[in-house]
C-alpha positions as CSV (number, residue, x, y, z in Angstrom):
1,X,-1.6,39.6,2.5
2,X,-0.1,36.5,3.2
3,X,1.8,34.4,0.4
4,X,1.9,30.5,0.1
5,X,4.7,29.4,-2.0
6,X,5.3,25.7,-2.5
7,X,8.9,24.6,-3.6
8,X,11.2,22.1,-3.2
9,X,13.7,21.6,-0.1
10,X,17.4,23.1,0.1
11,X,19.8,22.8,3.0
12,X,18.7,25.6,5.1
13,X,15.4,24.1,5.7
14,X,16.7,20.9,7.3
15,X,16.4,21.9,11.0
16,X,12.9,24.2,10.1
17,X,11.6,21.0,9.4
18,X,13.3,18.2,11.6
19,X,11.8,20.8,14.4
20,X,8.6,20.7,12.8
21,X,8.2,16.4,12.7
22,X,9.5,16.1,16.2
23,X,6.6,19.2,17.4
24,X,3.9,17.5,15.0
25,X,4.7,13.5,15.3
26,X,2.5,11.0,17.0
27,X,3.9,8.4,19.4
28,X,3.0,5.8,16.8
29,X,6.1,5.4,14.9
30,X,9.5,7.4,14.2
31,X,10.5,8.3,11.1
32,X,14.1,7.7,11.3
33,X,15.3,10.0,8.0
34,X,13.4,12.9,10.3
35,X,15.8,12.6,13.1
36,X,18.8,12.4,11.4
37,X,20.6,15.6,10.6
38,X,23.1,13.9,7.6
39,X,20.0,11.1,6.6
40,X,18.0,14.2,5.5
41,X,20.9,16.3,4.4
42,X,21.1,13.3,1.5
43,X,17.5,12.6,0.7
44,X,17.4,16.4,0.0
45,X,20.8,16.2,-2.2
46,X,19.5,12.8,-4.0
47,X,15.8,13.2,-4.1
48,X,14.9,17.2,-3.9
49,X,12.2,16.6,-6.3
50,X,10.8,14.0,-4.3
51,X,10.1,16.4,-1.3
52,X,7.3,19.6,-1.4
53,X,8.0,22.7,1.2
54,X,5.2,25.2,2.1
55,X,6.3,28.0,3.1
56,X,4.1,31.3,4.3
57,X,5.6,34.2,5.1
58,X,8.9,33.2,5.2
59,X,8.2,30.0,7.4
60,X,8.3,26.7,6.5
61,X,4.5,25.0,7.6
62,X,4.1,21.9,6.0
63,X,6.4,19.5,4.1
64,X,5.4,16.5,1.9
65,X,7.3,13.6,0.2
66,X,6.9,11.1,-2.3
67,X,8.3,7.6,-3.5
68,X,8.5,7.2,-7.1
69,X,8.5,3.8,-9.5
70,X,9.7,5.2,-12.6
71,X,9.5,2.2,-14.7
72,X,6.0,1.3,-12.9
73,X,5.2,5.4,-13.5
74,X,3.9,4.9,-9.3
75,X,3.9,7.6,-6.8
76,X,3.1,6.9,-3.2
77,X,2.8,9.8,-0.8
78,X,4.9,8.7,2.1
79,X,4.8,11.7,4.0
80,X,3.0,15.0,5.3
81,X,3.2,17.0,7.9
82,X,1.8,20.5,9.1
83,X,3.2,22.6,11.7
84,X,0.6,22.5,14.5
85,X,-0.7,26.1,14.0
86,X,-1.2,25.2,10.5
87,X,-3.2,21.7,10.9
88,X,-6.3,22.6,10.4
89,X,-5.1,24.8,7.3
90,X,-7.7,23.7,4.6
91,X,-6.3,26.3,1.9
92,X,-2.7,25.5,2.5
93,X,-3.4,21.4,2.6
94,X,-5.3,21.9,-0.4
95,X,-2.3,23.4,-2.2
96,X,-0.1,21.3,-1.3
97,X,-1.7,17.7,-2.9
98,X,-2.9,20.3,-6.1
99,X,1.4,20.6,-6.2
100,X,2.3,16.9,-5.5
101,X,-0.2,15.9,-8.4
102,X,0.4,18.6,-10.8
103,X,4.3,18.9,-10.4
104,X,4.7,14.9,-11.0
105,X,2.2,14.6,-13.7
106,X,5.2,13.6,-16.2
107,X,6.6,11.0,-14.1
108,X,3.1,9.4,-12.8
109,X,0.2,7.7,-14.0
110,X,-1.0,6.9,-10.6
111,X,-0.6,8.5,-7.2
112,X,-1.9,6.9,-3.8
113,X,-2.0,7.5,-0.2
114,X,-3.1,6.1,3.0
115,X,-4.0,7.1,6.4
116,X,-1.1,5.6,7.9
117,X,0.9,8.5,7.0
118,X,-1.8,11.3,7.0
119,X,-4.9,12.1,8.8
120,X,-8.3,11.6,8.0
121,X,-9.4,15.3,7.6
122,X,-6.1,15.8,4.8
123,X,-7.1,12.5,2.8
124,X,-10.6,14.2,3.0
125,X,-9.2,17.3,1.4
126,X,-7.2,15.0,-1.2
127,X,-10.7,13.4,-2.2
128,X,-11.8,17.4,-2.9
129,X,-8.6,17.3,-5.5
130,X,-9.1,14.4,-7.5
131,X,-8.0,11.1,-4.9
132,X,-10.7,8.6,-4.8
133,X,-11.1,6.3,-1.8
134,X,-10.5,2.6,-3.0
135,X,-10.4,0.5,0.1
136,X,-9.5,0.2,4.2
137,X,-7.5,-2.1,5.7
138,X,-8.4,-2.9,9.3
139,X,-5.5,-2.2,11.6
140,X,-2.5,-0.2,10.7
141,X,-2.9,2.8,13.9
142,X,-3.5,6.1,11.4
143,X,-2.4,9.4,12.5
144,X,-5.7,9.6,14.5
145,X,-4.8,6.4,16.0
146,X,-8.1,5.0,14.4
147,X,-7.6,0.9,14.2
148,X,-8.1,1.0,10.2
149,X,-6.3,3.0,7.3
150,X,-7.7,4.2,4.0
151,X,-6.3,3.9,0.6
152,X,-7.6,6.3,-1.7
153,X,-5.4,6.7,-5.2
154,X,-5.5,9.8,-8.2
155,X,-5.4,8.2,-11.6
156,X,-4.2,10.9,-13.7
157,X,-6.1,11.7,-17.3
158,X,-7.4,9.3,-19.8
159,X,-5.4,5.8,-17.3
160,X,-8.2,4.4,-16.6
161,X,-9.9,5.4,-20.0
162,X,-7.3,4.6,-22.3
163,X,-4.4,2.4,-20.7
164,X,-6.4,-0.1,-18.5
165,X,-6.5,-3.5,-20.1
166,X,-9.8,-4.7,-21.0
167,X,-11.5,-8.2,-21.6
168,X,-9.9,-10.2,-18.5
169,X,-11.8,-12.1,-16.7
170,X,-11.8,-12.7,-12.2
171,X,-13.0,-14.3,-9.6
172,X,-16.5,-13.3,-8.9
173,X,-16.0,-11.9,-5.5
174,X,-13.5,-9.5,-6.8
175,X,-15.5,-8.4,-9.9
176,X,-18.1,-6.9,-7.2
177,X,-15.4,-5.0,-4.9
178,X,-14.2,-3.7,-8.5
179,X,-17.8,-3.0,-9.4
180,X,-18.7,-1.7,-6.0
181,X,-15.4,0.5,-6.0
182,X,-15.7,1.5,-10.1
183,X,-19.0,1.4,-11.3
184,X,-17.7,3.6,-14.4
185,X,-15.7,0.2,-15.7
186,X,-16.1,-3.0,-17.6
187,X,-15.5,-5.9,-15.2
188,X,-15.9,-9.4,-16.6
189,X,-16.0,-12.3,-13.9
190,X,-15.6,-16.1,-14.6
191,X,-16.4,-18.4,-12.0
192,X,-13.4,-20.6,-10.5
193,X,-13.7,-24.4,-11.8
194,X,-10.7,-26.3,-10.4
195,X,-9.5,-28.6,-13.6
196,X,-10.8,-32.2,-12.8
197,X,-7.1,-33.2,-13.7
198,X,-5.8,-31.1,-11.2
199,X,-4.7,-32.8,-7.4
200,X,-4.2,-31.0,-5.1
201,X,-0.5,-32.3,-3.4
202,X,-0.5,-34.5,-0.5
203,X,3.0,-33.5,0.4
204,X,3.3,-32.3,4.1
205,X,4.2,-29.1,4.6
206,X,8.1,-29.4,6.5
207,X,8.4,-27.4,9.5
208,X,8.9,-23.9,8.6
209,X,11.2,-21.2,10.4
210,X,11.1,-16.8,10.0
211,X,14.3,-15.6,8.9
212,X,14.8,-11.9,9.9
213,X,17.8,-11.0,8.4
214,X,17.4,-8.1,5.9
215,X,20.7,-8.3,4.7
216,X,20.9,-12.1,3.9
217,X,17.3,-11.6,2.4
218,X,17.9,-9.1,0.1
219,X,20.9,-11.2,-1.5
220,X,18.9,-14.2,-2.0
221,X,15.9,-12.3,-3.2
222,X,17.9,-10.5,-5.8
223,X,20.0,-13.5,-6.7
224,X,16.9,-15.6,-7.8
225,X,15.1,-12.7,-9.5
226,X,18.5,-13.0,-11.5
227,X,17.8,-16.3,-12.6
228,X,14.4,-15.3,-13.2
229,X,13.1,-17.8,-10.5
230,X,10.6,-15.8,-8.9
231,X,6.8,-16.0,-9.9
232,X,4.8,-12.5,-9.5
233,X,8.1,-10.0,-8.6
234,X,5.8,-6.8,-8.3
235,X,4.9,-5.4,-5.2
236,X,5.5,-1.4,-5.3
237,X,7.7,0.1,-3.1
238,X,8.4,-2.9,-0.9
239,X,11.5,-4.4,-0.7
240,X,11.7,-8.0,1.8
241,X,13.0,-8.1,5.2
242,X,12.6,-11.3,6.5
243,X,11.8,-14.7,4.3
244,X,10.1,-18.1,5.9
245,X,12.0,-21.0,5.2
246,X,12.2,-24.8,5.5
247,X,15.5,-26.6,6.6
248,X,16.3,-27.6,3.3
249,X,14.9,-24.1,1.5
250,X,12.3,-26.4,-0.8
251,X,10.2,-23.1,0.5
252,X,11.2,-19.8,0.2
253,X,8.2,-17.0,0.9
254,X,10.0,-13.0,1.1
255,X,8.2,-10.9,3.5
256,X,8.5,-7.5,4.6
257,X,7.5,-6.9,8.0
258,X,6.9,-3.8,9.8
259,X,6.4,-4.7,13.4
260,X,5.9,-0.9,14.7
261,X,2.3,-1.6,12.3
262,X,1.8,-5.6,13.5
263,X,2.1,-5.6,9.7
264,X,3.5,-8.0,7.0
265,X,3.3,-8.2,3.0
266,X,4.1,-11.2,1.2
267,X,6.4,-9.6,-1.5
268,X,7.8,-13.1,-3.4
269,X,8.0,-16.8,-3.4
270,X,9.8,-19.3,-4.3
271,X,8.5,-22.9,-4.2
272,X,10.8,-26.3,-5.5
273,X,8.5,-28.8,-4.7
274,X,4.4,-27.9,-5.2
275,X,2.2,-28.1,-1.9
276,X,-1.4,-27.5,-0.9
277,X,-1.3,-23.5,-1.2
278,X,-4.3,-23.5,0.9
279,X,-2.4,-25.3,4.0
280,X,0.6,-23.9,3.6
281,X,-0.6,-20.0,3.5
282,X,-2.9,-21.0,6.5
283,X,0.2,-22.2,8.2
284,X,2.1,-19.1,7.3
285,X,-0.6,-17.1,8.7
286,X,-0.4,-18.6,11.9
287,X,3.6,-18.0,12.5
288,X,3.4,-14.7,11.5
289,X,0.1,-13.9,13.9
290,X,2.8,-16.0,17.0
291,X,5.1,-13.5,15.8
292,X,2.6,-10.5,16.7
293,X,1.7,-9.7,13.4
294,X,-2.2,-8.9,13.0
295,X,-2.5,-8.3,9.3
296,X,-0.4,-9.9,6.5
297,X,-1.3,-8.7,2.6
298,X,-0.1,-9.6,-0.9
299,X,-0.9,-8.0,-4.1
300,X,-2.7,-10.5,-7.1
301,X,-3.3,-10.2,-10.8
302,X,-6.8,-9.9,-10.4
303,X,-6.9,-12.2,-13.7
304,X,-5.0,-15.1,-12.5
305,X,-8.1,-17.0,-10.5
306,X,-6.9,-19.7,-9.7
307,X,-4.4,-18.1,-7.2
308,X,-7.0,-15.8,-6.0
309,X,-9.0,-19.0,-5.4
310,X,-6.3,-20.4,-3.4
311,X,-5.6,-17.4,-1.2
312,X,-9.5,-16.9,-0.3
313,X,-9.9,-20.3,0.4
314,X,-7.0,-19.9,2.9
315,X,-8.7,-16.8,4.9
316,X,-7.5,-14.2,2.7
317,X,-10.0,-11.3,2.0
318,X,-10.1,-8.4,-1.0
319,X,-9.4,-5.3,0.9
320,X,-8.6,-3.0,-2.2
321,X,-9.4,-3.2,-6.0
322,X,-6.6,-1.4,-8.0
323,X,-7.4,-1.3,-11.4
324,X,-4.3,-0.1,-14.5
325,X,-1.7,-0.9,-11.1
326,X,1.0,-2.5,-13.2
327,X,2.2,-1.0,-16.4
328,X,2.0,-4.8,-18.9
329,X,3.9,-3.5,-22.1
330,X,1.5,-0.3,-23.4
331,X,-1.4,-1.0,-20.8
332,X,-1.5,-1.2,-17.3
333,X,-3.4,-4.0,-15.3
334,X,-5.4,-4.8,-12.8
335,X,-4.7,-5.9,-9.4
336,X,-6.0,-6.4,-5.8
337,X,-4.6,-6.5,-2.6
338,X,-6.0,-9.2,-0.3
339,X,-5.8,-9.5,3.3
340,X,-5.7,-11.6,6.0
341,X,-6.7,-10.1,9.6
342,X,-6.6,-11.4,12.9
343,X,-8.5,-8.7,14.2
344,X,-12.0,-7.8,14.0
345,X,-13.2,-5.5,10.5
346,X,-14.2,-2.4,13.4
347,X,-14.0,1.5,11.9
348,X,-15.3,2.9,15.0
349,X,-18.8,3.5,13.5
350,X,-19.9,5.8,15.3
351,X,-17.3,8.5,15.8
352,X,-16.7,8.0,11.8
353,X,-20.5,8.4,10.8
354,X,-20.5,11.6,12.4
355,X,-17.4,13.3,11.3
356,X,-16.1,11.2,8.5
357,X,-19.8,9.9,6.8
358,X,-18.8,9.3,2.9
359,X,-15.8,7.3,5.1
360,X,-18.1,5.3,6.6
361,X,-20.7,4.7,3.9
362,X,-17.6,3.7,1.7
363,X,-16.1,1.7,4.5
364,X,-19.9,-0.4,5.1
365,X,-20.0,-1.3,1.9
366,X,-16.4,-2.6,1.5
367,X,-17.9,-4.9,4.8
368,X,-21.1,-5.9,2.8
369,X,-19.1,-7.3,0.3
370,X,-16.7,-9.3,2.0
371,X,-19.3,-10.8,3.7
């Protein structure tokens, strides 16, 4: 009889599983740590509890790892992988998220995953152990190089029940993803009415340059989140990259760009002088999209409406609801992530409706309501 043991990584397993990424990787990005004999020597000194090991019979099959916010209480699966005779391994992939969630249910309120760093069939498996699909973003190349990714997060006992804040109103449009998405929670909506004392600024947006200098960026972002000069300062697990600029820095936006994904979230700004939001995220947009970049995100309180006004109005869509996201003294609150896409919404309908059809039912609706 064959024995599944799940444990956590020591130095001997190193090459058992460096072989293992480079036999069951896709062409579609490298994961750098995974190549790097001393880079995974130190994530396995620094972070072994971070990292899952399946081993049967002796042999290591699958590994997992994990990014943790401890003062957000956030995990975010960031990898898994399976040696290839073990892929389609339904008891052993079922194990192994029933570890991940109950091994980090002291350090977690929420766990979440996406396609981008695991197939279909396992985040189908995860929705069997507790996950719940929340939204798709529409590129992002999966693991089975489909043109969208899933999101689906576990919200451990009693979160949503018990530490979700309640009574705040949003936008209309994102009450009915939330609805759509969590039918089992209270969503008030209050339609957007601009104050009639409110103008929007007539000052021209300056010409506007992309700064990729990660170094440079990191400085200035942490220097002003010092002074306690930046607005929002919560985008999990993200840190900026690259920042767009004027000449005399009147705009500062932080980004962090992953061109292997033609992918960038808006992390931060940073604004000295107040201009039209609409024109200048429209103009942002545009650079970013020269710059090859298909999809750009950010993450909003889903009670402040008046920015999520100003970001729909500027061809920004609600890809995910995320209720309890970020902790907000002894609760948690709501948030969505909004996209904007230069590509067309396409899941590939009819290869999904036959092998993936809860994906595809969930995935039509998400379209119904943005349109």
């Amino acid at each position: 009889m064959s024995t599944l043991v799940f444990r956590n990584p020591c130095e001997d397993d190193i090459l058992p599983i460096m072989r293992l990424y480079q036999l069951a990787t896709s062409d579609i990005w490298r994961d750098r740590i995974l190549l790097d004999y001393k880079a995974l020597e130190s994530a396995f000194e620094k972070e072994a509890r971070n990292w899952l090991v399946g081993e049967k019979d002796g042999k290591v099959v699958g590994f997992a790892s994990f990014l943790l916010e401890s003062e957000q209480r956030l995990g975010k699966i960031s990898r898994i992988y399976m040696d290839s005779a073990f892929v389609e391994d339904v008891e052993l992939t079922r194990e192994l998220f029933a570890n991940l969630i109950s091994r980090n249910s002291d350090l977690m309120d929420i766990m979440y995953i996406s396609t981008r760093y695991i197939s279909f069939q396992q985040l189908e498996i995860a929705l069997n152990q507790g996950f719940r699909i929340i939204g798709f973003f529409p590129i992002s190349p999966s693991q089975e190089k489909r043109e969208v990714s899933a999101l689906a997060a576990y919200f451990y006992p009693g979160v949503l029940e018990n530490l979700r804040t309640q009574n705040v109103k949003t936008h209309p449009l994102i009450g009915s993803f939330f609805e759509a998405v969590f039918p089992e929670l209270k969503i008030e909506v209050e339609p957007f009415k601009p104050s009639p004392n409110l103008e929007m600024p007539d000052n021209p947006i300056p010409e506007l340059e992309i700064l990729e200098a990660s170094g440079l960026v990191v400085r200035k972002f942490q220097k002003l989140r010092e002074l306690k000069l930046l607005t929002n300062n919560f985008y999990p697990f993200q840190q900026p990259n690259s920042m767009i600029v004027d000449a005399n820095e009147r705009i500062r936006i932080f980004l962090s760009i992953q061109r292997e994904f033609r992918f960038a979230a808006i992390i931060e700004e940073n604004l000295e002088e107040w201009f039209n939001p609409c024109e200048l995220y429209n103009k942002i947009a545009r650079m970013l999209n020269s710059r090859g970049i298909n999809y750009i995100e950010m993450i909003v309180d889903s009670g402040d409406i008046s920015a999520l006004n100003f970001m729909l109005s500027s061809g920004f869509l609600p890809m995910v609801p995320f209720p309890a996201l970020k902790k907000h003294g002894s609760k948690r609150r709501d948030f969505v992530i909004l996209g904007h896409s230069f590509e067309r919404l396409d899941f590939s309908s009819e290869k999904i409706r036959e092998k993936y059809p809860r994906f595809h039912d969930f995935y039509s609706l998400q379209c119904a309501n943005i349109e």
